[in-house]
N, C-alpha and C positions, 0 to 999 in steps of 0.2 A: 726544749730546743727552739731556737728562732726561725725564722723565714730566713734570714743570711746563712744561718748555719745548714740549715736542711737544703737549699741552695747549691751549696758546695758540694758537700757530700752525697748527694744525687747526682750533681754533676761527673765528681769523682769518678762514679762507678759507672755512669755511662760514658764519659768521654776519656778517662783514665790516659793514657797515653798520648791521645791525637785523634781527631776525627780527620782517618786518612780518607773517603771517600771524600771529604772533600777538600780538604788539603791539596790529594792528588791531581785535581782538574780545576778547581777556581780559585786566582790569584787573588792573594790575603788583602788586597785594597781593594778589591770590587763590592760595590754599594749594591743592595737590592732593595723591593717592599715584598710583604706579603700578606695575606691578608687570615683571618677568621671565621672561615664559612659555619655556619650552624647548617647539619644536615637532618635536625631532627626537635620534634618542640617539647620543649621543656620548661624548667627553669634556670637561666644562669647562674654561675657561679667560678669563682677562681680567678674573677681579671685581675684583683691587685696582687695576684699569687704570680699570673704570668706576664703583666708588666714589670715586677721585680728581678724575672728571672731574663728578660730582655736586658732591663738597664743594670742586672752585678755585670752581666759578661760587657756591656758596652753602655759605660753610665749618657753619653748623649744620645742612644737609642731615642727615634721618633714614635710614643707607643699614643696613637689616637684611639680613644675607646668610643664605640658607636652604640655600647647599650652597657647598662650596668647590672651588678650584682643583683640578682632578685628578682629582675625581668621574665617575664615569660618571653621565649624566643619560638621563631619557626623554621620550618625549610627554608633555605634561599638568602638567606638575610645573614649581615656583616656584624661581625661582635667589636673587632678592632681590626686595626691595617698596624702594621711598625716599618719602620723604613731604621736599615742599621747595614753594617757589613754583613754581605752573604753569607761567613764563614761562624757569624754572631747568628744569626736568623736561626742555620741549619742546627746550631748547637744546641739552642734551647728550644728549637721546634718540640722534639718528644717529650720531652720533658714539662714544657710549659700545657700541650695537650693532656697527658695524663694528667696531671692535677686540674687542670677544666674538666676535661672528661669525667673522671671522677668526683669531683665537688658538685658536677651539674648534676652528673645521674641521684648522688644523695638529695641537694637541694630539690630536686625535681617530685623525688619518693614522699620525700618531708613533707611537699606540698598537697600531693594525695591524701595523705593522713591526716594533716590540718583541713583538708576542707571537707571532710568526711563528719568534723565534729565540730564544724567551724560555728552552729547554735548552742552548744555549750560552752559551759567557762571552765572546762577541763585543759591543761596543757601536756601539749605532749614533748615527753623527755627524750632524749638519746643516753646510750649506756657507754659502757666501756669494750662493748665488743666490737672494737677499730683493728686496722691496721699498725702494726707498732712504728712508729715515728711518722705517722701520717695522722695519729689522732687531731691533732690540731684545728687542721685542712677539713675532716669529714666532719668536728664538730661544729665547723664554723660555717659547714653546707649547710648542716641541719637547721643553723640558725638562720642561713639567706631564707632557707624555703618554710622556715614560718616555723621551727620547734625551739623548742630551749633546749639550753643545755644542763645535761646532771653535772657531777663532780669531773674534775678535769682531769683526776685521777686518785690513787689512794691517800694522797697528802692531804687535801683539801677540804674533805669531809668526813667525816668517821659511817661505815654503815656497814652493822653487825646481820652477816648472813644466815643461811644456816647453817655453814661451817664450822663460822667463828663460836656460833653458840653451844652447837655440839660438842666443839671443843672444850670450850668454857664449862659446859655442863649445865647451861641452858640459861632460859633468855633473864631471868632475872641477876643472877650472876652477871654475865656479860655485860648489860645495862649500868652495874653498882659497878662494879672494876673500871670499864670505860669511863665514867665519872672519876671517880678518885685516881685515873692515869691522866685525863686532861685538864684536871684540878693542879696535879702536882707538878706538870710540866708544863703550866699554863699559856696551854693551850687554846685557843676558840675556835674550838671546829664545833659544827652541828653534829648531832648523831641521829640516823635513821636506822631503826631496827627492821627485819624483816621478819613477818609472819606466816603462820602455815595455816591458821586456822582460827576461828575465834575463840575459842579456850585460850591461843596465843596472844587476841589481843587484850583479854584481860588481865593476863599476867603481865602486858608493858605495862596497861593502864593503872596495875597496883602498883606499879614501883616507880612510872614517871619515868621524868629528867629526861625526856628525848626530845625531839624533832618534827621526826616526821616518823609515820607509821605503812612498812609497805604489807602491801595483802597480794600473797604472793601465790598465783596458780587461783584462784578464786574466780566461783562464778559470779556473773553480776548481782545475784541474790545473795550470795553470802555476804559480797561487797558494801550494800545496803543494810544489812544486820549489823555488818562492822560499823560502818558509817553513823547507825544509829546508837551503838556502845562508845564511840570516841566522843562524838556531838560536838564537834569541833574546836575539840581540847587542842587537836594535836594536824598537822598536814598531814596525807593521807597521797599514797601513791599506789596503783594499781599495777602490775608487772605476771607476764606466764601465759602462753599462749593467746595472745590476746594481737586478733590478724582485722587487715579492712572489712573483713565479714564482720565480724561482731564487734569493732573497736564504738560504736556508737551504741550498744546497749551497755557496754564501761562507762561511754560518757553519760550515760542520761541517770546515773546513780548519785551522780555529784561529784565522783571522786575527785580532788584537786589535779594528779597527774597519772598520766600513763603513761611508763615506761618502754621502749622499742627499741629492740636491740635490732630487728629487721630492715631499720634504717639506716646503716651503716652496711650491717651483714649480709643485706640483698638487694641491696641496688646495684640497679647496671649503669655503666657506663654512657653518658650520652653521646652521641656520634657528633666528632667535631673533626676538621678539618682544614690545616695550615698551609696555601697557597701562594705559592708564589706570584706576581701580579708585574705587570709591565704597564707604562705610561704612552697614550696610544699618540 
């Protein structure tokens, strides 16, 4: 889905018939500004989410931005002002907040975890545990506030779980089928397997043709045993209980990435605030 399309259809559902509050008391030509208070310090994120959603409802919206994506922000302090019809302003006010709101609190979390490991050259990922049609948005916080991103979704990259495997009947099967299925339907996607154990990662490392290798629920010791069986045949990612308390004994193993799904699935909102402003 696009930014135009998610646009509407947010819209849709919030403004659906009319926004009578304010239909009912302020005449459809009256002009206003307002402005973007930050009432909390973070990281920013989402301005060219809610400049766009200013100028679909009124493409000559005046949207001046006073700090950009990535910034650390504080109390007190203006993100942007828009000067547009009042009736344009009210409509996309929640709308344009909630996605600030939300893209800062992740960009914000992103950035605790980045700088938690910010002496090693480990990267930390985001997963696929988003909101459904907001993935986009919270993957793109994770990237203001300093992480990468994993796959965009199941098209994009092939990575055999341990569902799939079980299903399959285990990881070396899985590994030889998903070849000969992205052989035949030529295909170029990467394959990441996931492992339980190191007995696991000998059996990718007999049969190859992968990617990237994840070590999954793993202490940082086992992690290092693995590390030493791959010897950097292969990229290697880290994922499973793995919180700011101990995300820096993951990094000092080497492992290339760390997977966090806690970066989408628990971050809070940052407090922001859309005011209306008068010319003195």
């Amino acid at each position: 889905m696009d930014i135009t399309t998610f646009i509407e259809r947010a819209l849709e559902e919030d403004v659906a018939s009319g926004d009578y509050s304010t239909l009912a008391c302020i005449p459809a030509d009256t002009r206003g500004k307002a402005v973007l208070k930050i009432k909390e310090e973070g990281i920013l994120a989402g301005m060219d989410v809610a400049a766009r959603i200013f100028q679909y409802l009124e493409p000559d919206a005046v949207f001046r931005a006073y700090k950009n994506d990535g910034e650390r922000i504080v109390f007190g302090e203006i993100a942007f002002d828009v000067e547009a019809k009042v009736h344009t302003i009210l409509k996309a006010e929640r709308l344009a907040l909630n996605c600030m709101q939300r893209m800062s609190g992740i960009a914000t979390l992103t950035d605790v975890y980045v700088d938690k490991i910010r002496n090693y050259n480990t990267k930390i990922l985001d997963t696929r545990k988003t909101t459904p049609l907001f993935r986009w948005f919270e993957k793109e916080a994770v990237r203001i506030g300093g992480g990468y991103n994993h796959r965009m979704g199941l098209y994009d990259m092939v990575m055999l779980k341990d569902n799939h495997i079980d299903y399959c009947g285990g990881i070396e099967a899985a590994i030889i089928k998903t070849n000969e299925y992205l052989k035949a339907n030529n295909l170029d996607l990467k394959i990441e397997v996931e492992t339980r154990s190191v007995e696991d990662v000998a059996r990718v490392l007999e049969v190859g043709n992968v990617h990237r290798i994840m070590l999954d629920n793993y202490t940082p010791e086992q992690i290092s045993k693995a590390l030493e069986m791959i010897d950097g045949q292969y990229e290697t990612e880290a994922s499973g209980g793995i919180q700011l308390e101990n995300i820096e004994s993951y990094a000092a193993t080497g492992v290339d990435f760390i997977s966090v799904g806690a970066l989408t699935h628990h971050a809070v909102s940052l407090d922001l605030s859309l005011k209306a402003t008068f010319n003195s």
